[in-house]
PDB file of N, CA, C and O in Angstrom:
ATOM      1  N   UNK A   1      39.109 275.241 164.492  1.00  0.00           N
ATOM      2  CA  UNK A   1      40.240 274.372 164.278  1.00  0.00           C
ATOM      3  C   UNK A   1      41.154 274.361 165.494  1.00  0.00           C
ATOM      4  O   UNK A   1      41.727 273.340 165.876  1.00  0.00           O
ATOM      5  N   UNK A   2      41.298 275.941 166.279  1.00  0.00           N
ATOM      6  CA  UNK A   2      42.307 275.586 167.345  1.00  0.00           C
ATOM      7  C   UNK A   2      41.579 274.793 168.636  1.00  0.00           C
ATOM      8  O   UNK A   2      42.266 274.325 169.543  1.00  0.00           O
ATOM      9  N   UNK A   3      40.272 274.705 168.624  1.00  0.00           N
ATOM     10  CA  UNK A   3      39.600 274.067 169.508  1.00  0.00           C
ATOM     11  C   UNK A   3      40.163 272.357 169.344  1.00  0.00           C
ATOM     12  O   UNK A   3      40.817 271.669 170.127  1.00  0.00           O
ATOM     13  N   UNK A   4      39.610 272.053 168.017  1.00  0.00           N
ATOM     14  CA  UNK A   4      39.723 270.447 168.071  1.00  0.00           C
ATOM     15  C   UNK A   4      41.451 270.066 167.947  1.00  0.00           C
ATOM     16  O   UNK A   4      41.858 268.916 168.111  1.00  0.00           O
ATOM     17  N   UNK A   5      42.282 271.130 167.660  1.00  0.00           N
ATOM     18  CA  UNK A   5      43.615 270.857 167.699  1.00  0.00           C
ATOM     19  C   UNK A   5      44.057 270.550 169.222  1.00  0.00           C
ATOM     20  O   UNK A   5      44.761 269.577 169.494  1.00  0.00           O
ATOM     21  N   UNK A   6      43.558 271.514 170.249  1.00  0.00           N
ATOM     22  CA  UNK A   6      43.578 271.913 171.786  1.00  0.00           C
ATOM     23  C   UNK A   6      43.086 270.033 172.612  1.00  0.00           C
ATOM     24  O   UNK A   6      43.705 269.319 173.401  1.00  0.00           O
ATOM     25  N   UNK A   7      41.959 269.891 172.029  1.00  0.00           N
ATOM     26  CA  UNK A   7      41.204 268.439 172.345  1.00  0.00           C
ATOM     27  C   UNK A   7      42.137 267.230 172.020  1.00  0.00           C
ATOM     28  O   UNK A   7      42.100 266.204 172.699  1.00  0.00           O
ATOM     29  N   UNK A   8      43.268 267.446 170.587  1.00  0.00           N
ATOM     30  CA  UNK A   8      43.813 266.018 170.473  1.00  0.00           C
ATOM     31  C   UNK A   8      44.999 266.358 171.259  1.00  0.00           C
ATOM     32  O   UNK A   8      45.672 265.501 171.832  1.00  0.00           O
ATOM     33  N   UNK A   9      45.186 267.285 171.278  1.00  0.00           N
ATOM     34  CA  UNK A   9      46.949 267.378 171.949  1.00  0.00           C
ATOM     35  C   UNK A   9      46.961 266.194 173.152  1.00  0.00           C
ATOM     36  O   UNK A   9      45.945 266.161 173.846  1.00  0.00           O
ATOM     37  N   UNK A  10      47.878 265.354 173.414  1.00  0.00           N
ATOM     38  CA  UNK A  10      48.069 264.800 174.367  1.00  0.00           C
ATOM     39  C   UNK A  10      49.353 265.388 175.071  1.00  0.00           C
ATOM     40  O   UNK A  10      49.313 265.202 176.287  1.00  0.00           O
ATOM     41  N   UNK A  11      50.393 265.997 174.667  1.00  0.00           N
ATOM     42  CA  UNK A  11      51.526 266.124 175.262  1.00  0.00           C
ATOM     43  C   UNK A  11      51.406 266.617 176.867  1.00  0.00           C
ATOM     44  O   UNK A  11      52.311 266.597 177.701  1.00  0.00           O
ATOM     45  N   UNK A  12      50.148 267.022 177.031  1.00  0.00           N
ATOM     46  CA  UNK A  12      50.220 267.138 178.582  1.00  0.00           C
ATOM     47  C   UNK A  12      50.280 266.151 179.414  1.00  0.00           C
ATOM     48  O   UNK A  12      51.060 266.101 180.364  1.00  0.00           O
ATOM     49  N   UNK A  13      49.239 265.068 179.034  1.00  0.00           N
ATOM     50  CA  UNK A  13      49.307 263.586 179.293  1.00  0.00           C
ATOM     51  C   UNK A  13      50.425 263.202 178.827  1.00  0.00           C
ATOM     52  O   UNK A  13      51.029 262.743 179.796  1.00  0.00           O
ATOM     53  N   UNK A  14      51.184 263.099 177.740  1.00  0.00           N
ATOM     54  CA  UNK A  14      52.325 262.215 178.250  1.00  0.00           C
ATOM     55  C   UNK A  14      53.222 262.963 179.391  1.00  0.00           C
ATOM     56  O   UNK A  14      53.744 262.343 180.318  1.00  0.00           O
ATOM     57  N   UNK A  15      53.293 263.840 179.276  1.00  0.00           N
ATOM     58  CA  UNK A  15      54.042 264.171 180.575  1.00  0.00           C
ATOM     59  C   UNK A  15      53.649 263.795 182.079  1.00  0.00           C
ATOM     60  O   UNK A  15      54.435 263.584 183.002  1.00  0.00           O
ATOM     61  N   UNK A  16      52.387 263.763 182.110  1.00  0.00           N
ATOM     62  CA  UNK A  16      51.939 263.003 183.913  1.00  0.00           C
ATOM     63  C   UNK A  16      52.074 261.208 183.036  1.00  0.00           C
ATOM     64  O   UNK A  16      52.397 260.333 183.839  1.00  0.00           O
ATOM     65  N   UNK A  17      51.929 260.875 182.052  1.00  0.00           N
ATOM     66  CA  UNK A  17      51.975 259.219 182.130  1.00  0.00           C
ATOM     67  C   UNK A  17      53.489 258.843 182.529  1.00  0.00           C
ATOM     68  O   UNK A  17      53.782 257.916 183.284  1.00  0.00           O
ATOM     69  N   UNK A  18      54.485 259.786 181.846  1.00  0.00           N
ATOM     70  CA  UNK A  18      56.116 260.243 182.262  1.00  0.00           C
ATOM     71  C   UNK A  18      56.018 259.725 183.786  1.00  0.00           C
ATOM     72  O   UNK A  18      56.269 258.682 184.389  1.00  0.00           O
ATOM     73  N   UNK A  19      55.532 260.973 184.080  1.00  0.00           N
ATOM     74  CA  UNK A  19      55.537 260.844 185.665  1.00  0.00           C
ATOM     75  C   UNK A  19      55.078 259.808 186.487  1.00  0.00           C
ATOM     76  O   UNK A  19      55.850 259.351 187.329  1.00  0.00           O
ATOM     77  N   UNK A  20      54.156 259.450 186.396  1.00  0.00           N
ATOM     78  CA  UNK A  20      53.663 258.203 186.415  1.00  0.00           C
ATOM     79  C   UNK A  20      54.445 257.144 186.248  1.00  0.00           C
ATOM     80  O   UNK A  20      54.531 256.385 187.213  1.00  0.00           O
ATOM     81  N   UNK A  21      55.023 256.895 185.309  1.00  0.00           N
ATOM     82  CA  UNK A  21      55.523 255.746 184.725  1.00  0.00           C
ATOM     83  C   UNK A  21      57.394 255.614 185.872  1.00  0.00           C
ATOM     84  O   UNK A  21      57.954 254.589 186.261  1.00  0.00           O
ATOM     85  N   UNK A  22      57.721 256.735 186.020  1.00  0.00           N
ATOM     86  CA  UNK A  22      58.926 257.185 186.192  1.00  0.00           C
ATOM     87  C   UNK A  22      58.519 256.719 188.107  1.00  0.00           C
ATOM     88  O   UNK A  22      59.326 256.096 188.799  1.00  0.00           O
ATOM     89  N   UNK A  23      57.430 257.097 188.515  1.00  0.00           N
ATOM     90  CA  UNK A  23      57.318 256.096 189.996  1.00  0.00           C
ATOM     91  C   UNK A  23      57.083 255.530 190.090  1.00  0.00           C
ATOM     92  O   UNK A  23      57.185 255.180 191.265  1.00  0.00           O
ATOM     93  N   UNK A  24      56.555 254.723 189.357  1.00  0.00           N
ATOM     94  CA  UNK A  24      56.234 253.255 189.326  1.00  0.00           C
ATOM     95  C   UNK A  24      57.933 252.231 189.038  1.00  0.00           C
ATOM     96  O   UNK A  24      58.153 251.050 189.310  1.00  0.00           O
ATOM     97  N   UNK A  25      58.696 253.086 188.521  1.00  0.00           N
ATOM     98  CA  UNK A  25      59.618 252.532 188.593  1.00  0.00           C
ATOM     99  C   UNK A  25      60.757 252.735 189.528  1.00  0.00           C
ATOM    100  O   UNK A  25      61.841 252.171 189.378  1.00  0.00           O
ATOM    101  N   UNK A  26      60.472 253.578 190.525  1.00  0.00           N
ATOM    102  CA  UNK A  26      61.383 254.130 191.643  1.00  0.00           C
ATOM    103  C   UNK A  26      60.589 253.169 192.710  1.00  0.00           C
ATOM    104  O   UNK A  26      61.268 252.748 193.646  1.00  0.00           O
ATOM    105  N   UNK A  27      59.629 252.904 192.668  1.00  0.00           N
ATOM    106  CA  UNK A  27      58.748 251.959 193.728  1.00  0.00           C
ATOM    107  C   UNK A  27      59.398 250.685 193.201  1.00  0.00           C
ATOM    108  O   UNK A  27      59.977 250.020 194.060  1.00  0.00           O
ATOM    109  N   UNK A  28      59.414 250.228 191.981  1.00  0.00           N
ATOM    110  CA  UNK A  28      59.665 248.940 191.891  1.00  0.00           C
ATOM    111  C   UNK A  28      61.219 248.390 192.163  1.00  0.00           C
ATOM    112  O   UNK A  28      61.516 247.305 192.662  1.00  0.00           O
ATOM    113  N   UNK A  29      62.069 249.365 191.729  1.00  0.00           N
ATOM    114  CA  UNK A  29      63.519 249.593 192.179  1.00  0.00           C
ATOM    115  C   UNK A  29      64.027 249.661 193.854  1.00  0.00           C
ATOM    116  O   UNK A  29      64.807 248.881 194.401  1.00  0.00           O
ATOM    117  N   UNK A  30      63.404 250.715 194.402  1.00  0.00           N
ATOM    118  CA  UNK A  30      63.659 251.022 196.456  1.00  0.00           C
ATOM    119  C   UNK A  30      62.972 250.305 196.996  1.00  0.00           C
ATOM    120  O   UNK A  30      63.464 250.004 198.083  1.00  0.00           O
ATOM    121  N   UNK A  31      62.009 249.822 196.810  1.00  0.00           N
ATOM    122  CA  UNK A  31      60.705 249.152 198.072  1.00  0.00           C
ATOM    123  C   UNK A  31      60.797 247.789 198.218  1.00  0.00           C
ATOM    124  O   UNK A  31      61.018 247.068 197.245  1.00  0.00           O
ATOM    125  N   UNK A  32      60.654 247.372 199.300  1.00  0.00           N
ATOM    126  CA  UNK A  32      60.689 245.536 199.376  1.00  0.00           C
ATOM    127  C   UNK A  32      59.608 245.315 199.291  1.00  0.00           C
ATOM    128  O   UNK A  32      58.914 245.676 200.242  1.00  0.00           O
ATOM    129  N   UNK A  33      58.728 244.410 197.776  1.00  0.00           N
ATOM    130  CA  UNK A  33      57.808 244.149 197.552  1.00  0.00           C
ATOM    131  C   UNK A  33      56.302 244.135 198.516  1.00  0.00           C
ATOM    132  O   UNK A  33      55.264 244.520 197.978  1.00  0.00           O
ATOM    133  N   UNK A  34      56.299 243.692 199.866  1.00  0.00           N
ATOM    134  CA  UNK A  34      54.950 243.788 200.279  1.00  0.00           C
ATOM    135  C   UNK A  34      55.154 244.529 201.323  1.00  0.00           C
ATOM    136  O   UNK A  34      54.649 244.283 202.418  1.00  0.00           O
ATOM    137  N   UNK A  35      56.084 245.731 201.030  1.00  0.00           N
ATOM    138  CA  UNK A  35      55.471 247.414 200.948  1.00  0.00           C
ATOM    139  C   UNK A  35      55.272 248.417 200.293  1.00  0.00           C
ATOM    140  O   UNK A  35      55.162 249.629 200.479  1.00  0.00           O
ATOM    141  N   UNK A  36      55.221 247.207 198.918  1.00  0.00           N
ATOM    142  CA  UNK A  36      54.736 248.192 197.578  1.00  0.00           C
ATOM    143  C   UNK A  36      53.470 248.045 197.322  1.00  0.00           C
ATOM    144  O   UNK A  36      52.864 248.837 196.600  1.00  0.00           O
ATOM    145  N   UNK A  37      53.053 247.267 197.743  1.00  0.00           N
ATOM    146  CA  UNK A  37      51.902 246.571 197.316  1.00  0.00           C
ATOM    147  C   UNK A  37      50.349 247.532 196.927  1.00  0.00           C
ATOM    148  O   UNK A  37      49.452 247.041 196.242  1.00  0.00           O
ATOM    149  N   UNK A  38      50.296 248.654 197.395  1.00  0.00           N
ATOM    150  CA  UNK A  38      49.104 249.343 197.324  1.00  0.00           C
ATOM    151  C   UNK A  38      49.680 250.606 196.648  1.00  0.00           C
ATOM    152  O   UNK A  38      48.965 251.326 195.951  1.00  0.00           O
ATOM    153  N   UNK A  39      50.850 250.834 196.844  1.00  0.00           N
ATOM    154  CA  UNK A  39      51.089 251.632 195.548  1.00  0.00           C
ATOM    155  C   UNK A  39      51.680 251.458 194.197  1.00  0.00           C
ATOM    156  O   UNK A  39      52.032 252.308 193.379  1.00  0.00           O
ATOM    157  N   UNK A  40      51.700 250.493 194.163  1.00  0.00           N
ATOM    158  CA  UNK A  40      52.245 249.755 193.350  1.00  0.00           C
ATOM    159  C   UNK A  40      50.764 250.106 192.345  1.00  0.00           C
ATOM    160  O   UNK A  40      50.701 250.876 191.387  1.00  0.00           O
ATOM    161  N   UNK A  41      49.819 249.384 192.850  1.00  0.00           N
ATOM    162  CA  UNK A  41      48.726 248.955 192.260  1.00  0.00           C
ATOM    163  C   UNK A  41      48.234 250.476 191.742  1.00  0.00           C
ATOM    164  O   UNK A  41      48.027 250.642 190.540  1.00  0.00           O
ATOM    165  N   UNK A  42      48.022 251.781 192.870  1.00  0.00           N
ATOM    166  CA  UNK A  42      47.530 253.196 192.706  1.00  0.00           C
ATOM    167  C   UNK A  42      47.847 253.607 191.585  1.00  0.00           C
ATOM    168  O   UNK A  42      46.993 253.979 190.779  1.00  0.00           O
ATOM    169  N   UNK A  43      49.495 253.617 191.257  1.00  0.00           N
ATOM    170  CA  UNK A  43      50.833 253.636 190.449  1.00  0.00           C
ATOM    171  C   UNK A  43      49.868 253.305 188.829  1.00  0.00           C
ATOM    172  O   UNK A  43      49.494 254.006 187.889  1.00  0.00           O
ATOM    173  N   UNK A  44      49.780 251.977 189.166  1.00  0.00           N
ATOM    174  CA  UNK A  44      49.439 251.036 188.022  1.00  0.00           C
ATOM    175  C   UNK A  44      48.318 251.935 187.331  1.00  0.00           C
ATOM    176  O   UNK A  44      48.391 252.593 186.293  1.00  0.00           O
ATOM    177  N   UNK A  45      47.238 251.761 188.239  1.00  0.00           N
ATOM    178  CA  UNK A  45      45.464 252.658 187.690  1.00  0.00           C
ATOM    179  C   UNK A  45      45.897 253.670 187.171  1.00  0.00           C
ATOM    180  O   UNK A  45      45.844 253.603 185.943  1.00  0.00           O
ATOM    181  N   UNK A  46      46.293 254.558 187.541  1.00  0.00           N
ATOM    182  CA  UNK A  46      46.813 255.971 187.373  1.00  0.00           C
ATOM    183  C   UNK A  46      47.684 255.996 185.852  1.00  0.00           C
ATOM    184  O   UNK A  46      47.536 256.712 184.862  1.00  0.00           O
ATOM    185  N   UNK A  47      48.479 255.078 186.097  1.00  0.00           N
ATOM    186  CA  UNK A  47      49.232 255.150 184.730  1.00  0.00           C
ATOM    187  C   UNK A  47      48.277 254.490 183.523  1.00  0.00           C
ATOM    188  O   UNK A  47      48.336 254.919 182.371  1.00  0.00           O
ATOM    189  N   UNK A  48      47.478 253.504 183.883  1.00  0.00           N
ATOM    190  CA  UNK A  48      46.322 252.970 183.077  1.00  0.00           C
ATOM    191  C   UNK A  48      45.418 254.520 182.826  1.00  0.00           C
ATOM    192  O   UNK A  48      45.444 255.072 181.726  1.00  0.00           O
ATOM    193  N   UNK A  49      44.925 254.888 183.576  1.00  0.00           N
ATOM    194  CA  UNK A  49      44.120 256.210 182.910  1.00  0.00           C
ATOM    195  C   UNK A  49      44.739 256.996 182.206  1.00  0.00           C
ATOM    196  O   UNK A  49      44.145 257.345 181.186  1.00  0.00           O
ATOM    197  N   UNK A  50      45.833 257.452 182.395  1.00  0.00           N
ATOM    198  CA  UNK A  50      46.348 258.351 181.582  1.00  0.00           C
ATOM    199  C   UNK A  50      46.814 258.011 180.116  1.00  0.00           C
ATOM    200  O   UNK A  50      47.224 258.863 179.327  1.00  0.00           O
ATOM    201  N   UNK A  51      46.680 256.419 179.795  1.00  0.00           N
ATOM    202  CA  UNK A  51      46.941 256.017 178.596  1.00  0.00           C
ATOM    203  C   UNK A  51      45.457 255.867 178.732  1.00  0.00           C
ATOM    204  O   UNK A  51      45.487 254.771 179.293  1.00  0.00           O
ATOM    205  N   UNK A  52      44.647 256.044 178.674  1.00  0.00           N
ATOM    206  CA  UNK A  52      43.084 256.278 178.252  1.00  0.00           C
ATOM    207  C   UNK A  52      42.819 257.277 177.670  1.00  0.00           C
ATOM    208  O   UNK A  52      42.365 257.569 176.564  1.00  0.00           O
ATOM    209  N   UNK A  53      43.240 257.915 178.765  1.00  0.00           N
ATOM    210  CA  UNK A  53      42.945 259.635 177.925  1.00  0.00           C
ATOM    211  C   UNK A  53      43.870 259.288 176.446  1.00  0.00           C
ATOM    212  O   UNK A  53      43.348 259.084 175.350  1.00  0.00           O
ATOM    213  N   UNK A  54      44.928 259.284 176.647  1.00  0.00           N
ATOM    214  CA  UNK A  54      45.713 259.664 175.103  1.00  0.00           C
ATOM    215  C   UNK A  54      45.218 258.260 174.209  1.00  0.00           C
ATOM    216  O   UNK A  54      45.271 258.386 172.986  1.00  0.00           O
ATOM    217  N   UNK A  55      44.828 257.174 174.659  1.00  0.00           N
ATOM    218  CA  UNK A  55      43.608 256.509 173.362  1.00  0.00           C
ATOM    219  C   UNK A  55      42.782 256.856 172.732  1.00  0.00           C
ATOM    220  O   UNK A  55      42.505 256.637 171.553  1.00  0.00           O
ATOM    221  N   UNK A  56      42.107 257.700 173.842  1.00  0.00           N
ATOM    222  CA  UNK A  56      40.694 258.117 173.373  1.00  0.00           C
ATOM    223  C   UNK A  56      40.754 259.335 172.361  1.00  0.00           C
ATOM    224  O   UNK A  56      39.877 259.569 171.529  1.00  0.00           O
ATOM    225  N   UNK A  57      42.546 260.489 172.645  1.00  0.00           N
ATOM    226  CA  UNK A  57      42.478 261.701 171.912  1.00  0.00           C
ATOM    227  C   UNK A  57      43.250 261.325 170.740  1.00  0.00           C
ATOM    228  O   UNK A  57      43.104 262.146 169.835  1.00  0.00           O
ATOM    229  N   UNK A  58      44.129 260.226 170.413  1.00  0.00           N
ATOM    230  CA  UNK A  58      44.725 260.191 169.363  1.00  0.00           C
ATOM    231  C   UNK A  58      43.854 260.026 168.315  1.00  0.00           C
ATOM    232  O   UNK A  58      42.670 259.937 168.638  1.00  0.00           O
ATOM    233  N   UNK A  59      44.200 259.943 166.787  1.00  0.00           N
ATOM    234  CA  UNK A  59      43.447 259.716 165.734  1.00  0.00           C
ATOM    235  C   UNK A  59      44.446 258.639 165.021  1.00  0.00           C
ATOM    236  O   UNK A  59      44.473 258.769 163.797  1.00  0.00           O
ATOM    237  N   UNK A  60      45.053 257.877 165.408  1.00  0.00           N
ATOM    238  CA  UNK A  60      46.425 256.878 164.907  1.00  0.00           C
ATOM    239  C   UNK A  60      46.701 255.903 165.247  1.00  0.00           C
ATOM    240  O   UNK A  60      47.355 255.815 166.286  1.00  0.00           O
ATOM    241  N   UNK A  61      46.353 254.815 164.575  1.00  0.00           N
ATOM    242  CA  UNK A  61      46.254 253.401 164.509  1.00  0.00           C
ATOM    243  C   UNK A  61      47.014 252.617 165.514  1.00  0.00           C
ATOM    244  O   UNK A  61      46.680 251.913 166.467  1.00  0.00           O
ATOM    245  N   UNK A  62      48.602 253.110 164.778  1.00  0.00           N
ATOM    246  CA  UNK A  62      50.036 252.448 165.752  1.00  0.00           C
ATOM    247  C   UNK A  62      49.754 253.123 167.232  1.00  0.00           C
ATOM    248  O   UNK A  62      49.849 252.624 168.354  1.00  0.00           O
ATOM    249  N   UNK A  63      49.416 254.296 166.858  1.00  0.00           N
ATOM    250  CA  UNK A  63      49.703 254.618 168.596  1.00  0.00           C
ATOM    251  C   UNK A  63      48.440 253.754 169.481  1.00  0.00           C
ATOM    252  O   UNK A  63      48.616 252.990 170.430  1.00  0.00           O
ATOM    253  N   UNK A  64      47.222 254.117 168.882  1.00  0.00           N
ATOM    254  CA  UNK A  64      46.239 253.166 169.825  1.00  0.00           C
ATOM    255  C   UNK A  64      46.728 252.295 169.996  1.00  0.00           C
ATOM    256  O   UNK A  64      46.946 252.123 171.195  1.00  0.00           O
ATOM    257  N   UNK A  65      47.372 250.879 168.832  1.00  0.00           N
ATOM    258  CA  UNK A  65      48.006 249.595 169.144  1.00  0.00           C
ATOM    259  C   UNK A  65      48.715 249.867 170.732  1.00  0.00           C
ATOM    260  O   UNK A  65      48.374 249.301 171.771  1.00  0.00           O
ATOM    261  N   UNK A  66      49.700 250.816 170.584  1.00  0.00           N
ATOM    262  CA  UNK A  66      50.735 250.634 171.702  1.00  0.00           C
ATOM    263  C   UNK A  66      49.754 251.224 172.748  1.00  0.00           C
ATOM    264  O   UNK A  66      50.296 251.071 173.842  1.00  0.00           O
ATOM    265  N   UNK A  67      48.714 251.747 172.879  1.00  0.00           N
ATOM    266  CA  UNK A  67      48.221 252.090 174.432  1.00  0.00           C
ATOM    267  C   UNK A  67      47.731 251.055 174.881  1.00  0.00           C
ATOM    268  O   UNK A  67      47.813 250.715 176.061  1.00  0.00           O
ATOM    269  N   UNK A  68      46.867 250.107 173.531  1.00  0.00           N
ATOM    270  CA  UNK A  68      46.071 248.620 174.125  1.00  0.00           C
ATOM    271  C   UNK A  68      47.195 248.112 174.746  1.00  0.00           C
ATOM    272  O   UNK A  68      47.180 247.579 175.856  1.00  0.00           O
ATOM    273  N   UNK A  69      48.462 248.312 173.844  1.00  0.00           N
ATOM    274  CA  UNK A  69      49.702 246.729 174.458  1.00  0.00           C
ATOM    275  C   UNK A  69      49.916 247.437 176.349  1.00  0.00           C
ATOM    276  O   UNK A  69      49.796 247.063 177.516  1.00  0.00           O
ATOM    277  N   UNK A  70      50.174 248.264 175.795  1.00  0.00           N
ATOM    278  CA  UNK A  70      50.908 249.153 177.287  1.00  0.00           C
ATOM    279  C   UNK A  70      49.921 248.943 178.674  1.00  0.00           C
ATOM    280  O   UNK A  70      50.359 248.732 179.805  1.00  0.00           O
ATOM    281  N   UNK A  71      48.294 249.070 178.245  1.00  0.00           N
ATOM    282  CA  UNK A  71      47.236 248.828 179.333  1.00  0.00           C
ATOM    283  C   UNK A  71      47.288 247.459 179.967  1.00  0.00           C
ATOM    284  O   UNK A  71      47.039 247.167 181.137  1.00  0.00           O
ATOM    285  N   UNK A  72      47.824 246.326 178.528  1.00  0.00           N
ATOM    286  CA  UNK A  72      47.739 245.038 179.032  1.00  0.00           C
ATOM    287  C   UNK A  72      48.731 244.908 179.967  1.00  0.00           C
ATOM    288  O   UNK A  72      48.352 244.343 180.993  1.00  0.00           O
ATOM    289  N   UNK A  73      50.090 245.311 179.943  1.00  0.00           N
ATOM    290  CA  UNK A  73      51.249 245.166 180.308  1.00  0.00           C
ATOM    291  C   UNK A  73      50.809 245.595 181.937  1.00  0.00           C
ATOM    292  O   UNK A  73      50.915 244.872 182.927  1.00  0.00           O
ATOM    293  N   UNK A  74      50.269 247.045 181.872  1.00  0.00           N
ATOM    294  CA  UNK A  74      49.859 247.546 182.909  1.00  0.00           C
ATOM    295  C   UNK A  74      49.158 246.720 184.238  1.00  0.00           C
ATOM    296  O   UNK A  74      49.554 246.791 185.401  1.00  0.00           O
ATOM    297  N   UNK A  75      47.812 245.785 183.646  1.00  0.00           N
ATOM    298  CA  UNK A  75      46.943 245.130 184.580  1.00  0.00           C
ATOM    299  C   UNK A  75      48.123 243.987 184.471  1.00  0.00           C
ATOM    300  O   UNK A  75      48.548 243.966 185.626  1.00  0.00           O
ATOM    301  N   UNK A  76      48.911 242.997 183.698  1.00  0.00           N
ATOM    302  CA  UNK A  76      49.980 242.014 184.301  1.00  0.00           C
ATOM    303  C   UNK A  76      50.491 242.103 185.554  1.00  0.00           C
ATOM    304  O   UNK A  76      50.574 241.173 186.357  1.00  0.00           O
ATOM    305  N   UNK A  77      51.095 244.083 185.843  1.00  0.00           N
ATOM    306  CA  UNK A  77      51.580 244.679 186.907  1.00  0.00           C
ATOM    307  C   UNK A  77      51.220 244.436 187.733  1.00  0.00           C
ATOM    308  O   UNK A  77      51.726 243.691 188.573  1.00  0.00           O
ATOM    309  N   UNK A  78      49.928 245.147 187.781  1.00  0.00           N
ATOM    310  CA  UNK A  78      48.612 245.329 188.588  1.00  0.00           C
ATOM    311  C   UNK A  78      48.348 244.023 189.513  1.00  0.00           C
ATOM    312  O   UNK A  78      48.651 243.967 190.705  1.00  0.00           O
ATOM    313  N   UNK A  79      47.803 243.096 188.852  1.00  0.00           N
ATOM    314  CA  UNK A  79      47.907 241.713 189.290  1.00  0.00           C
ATOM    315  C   UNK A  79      49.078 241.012 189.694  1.00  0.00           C
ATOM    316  O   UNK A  79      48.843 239.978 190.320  1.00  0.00           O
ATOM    317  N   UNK A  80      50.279 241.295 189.505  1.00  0.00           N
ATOM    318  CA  UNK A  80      51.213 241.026 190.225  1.00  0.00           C
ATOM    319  C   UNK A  80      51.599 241.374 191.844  1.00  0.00           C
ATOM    320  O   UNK A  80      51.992 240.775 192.845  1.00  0.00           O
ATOM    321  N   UNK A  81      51.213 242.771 191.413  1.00  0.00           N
ATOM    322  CA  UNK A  81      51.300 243.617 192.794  1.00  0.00           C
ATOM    323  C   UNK A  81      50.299 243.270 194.128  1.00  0.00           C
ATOM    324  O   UNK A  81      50.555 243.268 195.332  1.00  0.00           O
ATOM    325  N   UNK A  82      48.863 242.936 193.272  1.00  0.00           N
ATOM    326  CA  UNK A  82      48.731 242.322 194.092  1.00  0.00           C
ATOM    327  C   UNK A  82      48.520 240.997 194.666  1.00  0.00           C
ATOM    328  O   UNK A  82      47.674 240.745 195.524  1.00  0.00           O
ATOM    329  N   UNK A  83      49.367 240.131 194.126  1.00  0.00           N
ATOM    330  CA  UNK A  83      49.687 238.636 194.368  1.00  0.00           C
ATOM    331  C   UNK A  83      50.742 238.692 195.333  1.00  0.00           C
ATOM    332  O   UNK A  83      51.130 237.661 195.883  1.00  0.00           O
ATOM    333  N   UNK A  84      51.319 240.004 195.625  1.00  0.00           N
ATOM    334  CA  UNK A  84      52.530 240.377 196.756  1.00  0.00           C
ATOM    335  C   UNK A  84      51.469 240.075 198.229  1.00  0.00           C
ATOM    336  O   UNK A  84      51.775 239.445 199.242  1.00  0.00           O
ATOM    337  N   UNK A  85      50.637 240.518 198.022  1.00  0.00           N
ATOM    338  CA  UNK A  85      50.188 240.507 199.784  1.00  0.00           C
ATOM    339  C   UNK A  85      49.892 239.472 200.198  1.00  0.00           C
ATOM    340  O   UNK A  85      49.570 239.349 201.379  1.00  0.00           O
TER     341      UNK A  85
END
């Protein structure tokens, strides 16, 4: 039981998606757009995987909902960022 408890925990992941999420918004705030442009995008993937992982470990409907919405939101970014160059 403490094994498969150990496997769903995400709270480690949210803390790097935190992090993640938290420079992606210091980039989007300080940087003049087409010198964000490639980290912007790094930013983006990175924060996209880490809501993978916590899709794949949750067992909960609403929360999957919000990782699909959040991934979409994510590649919008993504593709924005790079429509900058």
């Amino acid at each position: 039981m403490a094994i498969l408890t150990e496997k769903l925990d995400v709270s480690e992941e949210l803390v790097r998606l935190r992090t993640h999420l938290d420079h992606l918004g210091g980039l989007l705030a300080a940087t003049a757009p087409e010198a964000a442009d490639a980290r912007l995008t790094f930013s983006c993937k990175r924060s996209g995987a880490r809501s993978n992982t916590i899709g794949s470990k949750v067992q909960d409907a609403p929360i999957a909902a919000l990782v699909v919405e959040s991934k979409a939101e994510l590649e919008k970014l993504r593709e924005q960022a790079q429509n900058i160059e």
